[in-house]
C-alpha positions in Angstrom: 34.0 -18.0 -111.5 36.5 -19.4 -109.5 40.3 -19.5 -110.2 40.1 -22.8 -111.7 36.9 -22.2 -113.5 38.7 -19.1 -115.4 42.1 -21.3 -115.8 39.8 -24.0 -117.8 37.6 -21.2 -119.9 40.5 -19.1 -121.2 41.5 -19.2 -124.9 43.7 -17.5 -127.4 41.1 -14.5 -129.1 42.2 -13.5 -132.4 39.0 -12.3 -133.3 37.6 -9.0 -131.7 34.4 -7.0 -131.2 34.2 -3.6 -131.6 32.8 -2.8 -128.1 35.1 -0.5 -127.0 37.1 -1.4 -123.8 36.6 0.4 -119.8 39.1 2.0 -119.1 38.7 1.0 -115.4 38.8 -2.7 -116.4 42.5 -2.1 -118.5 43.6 -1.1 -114.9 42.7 -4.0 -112.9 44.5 -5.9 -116.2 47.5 -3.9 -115.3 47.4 -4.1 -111.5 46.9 -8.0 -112.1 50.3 -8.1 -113.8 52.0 -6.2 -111.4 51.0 -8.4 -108.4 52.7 -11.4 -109.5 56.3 -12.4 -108.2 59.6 -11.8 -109.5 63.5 -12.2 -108.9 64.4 -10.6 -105.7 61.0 -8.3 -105.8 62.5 -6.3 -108.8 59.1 -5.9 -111.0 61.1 -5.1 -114.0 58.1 -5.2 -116.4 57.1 -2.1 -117.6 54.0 -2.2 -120.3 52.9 0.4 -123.0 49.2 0.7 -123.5 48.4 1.6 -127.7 45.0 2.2 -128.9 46.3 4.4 -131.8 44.8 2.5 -135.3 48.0 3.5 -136.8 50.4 2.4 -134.1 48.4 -0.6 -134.0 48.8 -1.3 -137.5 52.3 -0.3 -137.3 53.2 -3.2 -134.7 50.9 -5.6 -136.9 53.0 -5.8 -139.3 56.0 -6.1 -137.1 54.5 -9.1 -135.7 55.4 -10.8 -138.5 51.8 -9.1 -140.5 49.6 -10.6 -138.3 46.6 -8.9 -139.5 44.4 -9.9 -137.0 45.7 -8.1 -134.2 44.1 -4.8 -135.6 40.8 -5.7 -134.7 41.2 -5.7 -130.9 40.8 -1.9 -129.7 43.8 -2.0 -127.2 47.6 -3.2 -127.4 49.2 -3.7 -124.1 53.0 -4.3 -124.7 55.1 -5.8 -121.8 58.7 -5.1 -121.6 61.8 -5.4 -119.2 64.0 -2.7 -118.0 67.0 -4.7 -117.9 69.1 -2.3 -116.1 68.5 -3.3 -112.3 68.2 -6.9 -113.1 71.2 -6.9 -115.1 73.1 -5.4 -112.0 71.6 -7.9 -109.5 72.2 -10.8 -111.6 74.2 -10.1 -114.4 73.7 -12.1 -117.8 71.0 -14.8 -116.2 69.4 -11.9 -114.5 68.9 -10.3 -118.2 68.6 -13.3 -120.3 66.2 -15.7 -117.8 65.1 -14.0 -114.5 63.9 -11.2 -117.0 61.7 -13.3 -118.9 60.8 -15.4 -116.0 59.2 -12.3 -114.7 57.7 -11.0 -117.3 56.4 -14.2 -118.3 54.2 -14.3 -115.0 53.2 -10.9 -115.3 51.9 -11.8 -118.9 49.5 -14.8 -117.2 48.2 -13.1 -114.8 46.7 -10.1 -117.4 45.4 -13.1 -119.4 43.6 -14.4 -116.5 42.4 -11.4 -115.0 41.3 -10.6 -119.0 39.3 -14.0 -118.9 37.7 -13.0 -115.4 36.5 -9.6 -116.6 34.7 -11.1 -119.6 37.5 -9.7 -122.2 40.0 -11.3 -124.8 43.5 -11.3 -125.4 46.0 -13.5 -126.9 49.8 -13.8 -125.9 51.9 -12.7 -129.3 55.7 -13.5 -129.3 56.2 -13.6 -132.8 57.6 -10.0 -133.6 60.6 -7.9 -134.8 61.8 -6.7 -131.5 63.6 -3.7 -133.6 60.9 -2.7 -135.1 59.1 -2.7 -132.0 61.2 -0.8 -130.2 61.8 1.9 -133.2 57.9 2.1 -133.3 57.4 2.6 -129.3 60.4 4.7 -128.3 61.9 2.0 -127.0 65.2 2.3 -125.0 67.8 -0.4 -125.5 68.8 -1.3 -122.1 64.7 -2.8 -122.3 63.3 -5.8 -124.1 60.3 -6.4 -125.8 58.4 -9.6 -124.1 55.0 -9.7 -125.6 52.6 -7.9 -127.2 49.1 -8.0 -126.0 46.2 -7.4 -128.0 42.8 -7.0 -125.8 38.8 -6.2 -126.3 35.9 -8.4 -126.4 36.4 -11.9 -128.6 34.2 -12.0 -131.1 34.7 -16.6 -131.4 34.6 -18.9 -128.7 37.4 -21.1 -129.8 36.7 -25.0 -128.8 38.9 -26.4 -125.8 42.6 -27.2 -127.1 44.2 -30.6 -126.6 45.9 -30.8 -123.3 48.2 -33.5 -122.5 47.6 -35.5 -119.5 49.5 -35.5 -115.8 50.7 -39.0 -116.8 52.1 -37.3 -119.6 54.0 -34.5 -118.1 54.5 -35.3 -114.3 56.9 -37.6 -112.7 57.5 -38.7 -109.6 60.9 -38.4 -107.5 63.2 -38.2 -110.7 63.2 -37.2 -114.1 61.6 -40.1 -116.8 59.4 -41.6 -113.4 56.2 -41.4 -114.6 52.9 -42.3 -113.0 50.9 -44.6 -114.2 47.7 -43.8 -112.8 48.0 -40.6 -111.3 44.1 -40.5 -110.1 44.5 -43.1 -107.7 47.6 -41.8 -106.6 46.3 -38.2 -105.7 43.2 -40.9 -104.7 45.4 -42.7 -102.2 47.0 -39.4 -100.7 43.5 -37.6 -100.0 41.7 -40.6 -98.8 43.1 -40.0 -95.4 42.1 -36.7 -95.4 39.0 -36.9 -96.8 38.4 -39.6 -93.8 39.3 -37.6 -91.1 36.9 -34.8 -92.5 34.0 -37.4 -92.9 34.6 -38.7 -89.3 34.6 -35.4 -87.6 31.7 -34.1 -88.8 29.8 -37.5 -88.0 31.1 -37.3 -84.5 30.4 -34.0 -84.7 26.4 -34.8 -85.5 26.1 -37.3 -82.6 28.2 -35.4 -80.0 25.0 -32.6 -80.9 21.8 -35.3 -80.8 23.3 -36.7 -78.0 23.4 -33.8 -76.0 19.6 -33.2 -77.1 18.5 -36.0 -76.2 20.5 -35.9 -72.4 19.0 -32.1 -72.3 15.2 -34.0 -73.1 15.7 -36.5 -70.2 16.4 -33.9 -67.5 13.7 -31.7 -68.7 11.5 -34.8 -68.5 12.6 -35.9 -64.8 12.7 -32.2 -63.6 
């Protein structure tokens, strides 16, 4: 699948198998979140990997007794260590940049999840507290989002997605575009052109070389 292809197919699993998970594919899951950006480089998400069934029950029922989340054989909780970030950045470091990061740590483990044929579902609904009493948690770190991970067990339909119209304007805020196809239409025409043209040129520039290379064969 391509990067689009896994963008389109991935879904919220709240229903698990009981195939247990590779261990090797939890790692690329891991080094997926670790590869995406963050404020000044500082990669201040740290996660916790549970497989414990008591543990896992444990943070269930912190997630506000989502019962569900038992059934997936691994947790993976992301957190930020709020020290260095605080100290760059002070209070928006801690209270935005933090989550910023964390947040695009947390998409790419669901995408990488989707690409190696797995489930997972982002869970922000939880008693931070209880999480952290649970887990050892420090206090200078904040719970982001727990993930629970395995292989789905439903292939939930596609959800409703609002439209570009919708969500994107153009220049300022409120400037929306009525008919955003032909505008992205109107922009790649040219190149789409150009392409077309060279590779036409391209296919006479080569017959008519053949045919030049036939007619000095032919008077030789």
């Amino acid at each position: 699948m391509n990067l689009f292809d896994i963008l389109k197919k991935r879904r919220s699993i709240r229903h698990f198998s009981d195939i247990p998970v590779e261990w090797g594919k939890i790692v690329q899951i891991l080094e997926a979140g670790s590869l995406a950006p963050s404020s000044g480089n500082v990669q201040n998400w740290r996660f916790i990997i549970v497989t414990d069934k008591n543990v896992k029950q444990e943070l269930a029922d912190a997630c506000l007794e989502q019962e569900w989340m038992t059934e997936a054989p691994i947790f993976i909780i992301v957190l930020s260590d709020n020290v260095m970030i605080e100290k760059l950045y002070s209070r928006r470091g801690k209270e935005f940049y933090a989550v910023q990061n964390c947040a695009a740590a947390i998409e790419n483990m669901l995408l990488m999840t989707e690409q190696l044929g797995l489930g997972a579902c982002w869970v922000g609904a939880f008693e931070e507290e209880a999480v952290k009493r649970i887990l050892d948690i420090p206090q200078f770190a904040s719970v982001q989002a727990i993930l629970p991970i395995g292989y789905p067990a439903e292939e939930p339909p596609e959800p409703m997605h609002y439209s570009l119209e919708t969500t994107c304007y153009f220049g300022k805020y409120g400037n929306k575009i009525k008919d955003i196809d032909a505008v992205l239409w109107n922009f790649n025409i040219v190149g789409n052109t150009i392409k077309i043209t060279k590779n036409a040129l391209n296919r006479i520039k080569k017959h008519v070389n053949k045919r030049i290379k036939t007619l000095k064969q032919t008077k030789e």
